[in-house]
C-alpha positions in Angstrom: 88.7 100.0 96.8 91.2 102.0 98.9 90.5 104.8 101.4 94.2 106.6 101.4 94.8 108.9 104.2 95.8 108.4 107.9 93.6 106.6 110.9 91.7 103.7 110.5 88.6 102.4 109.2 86.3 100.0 109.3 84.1 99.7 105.4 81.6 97.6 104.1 79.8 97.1 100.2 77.2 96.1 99.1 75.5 95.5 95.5 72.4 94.3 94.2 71.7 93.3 90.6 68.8 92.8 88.7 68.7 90.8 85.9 72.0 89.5 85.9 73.0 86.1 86.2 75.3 85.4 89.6 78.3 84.7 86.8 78.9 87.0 83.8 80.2 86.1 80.9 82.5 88.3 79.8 81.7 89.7 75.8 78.1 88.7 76.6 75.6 91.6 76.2 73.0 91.9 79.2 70.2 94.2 78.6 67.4 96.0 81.2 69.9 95.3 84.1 70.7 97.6 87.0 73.5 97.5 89.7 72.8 99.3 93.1 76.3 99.7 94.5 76.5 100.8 98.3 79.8 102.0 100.0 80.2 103.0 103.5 83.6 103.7 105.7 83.8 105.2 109.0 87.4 106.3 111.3 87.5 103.7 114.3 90.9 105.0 115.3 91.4 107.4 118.6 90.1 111.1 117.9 93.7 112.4 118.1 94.4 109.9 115.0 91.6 111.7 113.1 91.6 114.7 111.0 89.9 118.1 112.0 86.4 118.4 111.1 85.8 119.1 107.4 89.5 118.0 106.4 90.0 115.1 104.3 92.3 112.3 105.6 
């Protein structure tokens, strides 16, 4: 995943599965599964680096 824009950033994941084994097998057909996927990204740059409030970087 990539975050483009200026400043920078410090991001994490996450995902937990259920009812998947911990390799796939690609073609294979998996049923009653699901896949929580969490995503977070934050600016650690200096303020001055960082866009106004409300603006996309």
């Amino acid at each position: 995943m990539s975050f483009p824009g200026v400043g920078e950033r410090d991001s994490t994941s996450h995902d937990e599965r259920t009812n998947l084994p911990d390799q796939v097998v690609p073609g294979s057909d998996y049923r009653d599964i699901e896949v929580t996927y969490r995503l977070a990204t934050r600016l650690t740059g200096s303020p001055q680096h960082r866009p106004p409030s409300g603006q996309r970087a």
